[in-house]
N, C-alpha and C positions, 0 to 999 in steps of 0.2 A: 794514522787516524784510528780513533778507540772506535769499532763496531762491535755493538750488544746488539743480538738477535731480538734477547729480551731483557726487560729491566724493572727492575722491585723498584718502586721510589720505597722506597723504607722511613717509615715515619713523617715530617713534613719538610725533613730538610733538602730535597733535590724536589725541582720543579721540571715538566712538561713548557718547551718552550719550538714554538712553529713558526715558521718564514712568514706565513700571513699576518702572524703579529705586527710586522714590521711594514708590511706594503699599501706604498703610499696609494694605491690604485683599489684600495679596497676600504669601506666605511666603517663604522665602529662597526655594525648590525654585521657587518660580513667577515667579522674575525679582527681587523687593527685593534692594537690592544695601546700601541704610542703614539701619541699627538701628532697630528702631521706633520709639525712642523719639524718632525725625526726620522717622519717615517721616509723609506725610498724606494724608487720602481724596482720590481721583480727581486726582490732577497735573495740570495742562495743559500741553500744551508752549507756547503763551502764556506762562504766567508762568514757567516755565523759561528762557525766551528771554528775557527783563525780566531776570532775576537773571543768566545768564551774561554778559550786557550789562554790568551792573553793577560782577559783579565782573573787567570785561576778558578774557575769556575767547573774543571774537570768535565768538560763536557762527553758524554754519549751519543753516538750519533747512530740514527733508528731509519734506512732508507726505505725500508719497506710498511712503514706506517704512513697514513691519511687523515690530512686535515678533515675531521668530521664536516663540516658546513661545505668541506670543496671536494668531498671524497676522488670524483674524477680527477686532482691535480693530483700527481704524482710525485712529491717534492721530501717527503722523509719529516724528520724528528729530534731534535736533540733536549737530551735530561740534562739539565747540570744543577750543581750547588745554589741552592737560596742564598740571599743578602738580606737577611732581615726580612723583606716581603719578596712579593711574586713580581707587583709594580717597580718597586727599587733596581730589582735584577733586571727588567726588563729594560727602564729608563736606562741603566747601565751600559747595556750590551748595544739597545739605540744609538745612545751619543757616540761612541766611538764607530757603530757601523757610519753612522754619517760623514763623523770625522772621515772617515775611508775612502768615502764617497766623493768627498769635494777634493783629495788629494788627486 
């Protein structure tokens, strides 16, 4: 597993991408950034880091950073390569955590 202490995004091609994005238990205003209908309970960044692997996306994984809106959650960070947008990579890296999910 790739651990960066710290990490440059350099330019706009690597994105900032957080567990909360994905969790179904939380509202747009509290950090979901995918439709519910993708999102699932509690994300790990574990299997966040599996799936950006997967789909080549070079992931970094940052355990000692904090979702600013949930600072008390504990839960880390992973950088990886853009897909044309921020949205696109995100819907991405959703549908396959999903897939994962119903298996």
């Amino acid at each position: 597993m790739a651990e960066t202490p710290t990490v440059r995004l350099k330019g706009k091609d690597r994105i900032v991408v957080w567990p909360a994005y994905f969790d179904a238990d939380r509202s747009r205003s509290e950090g979901r950034k995918v439709p519910k209908r993708l999102a699932v309970k509690n994300p790990r960044l574990t299997e966040l880091r599996r799936i950006a692997e997967k789909l080549g996306l070079n992931p970094e994984v940052q355990r000692d950073k904090r979702y600013p809106k949930r600072w008390w959650d504990d839960k880390g960070r992973l950088i990886v390569d853009k897909v044309e947008s921020k949205r696109k990579t995100l819907l991405m890296i959703a549908e396959k955590l999903r897939e994962r999910r119903k298996s």
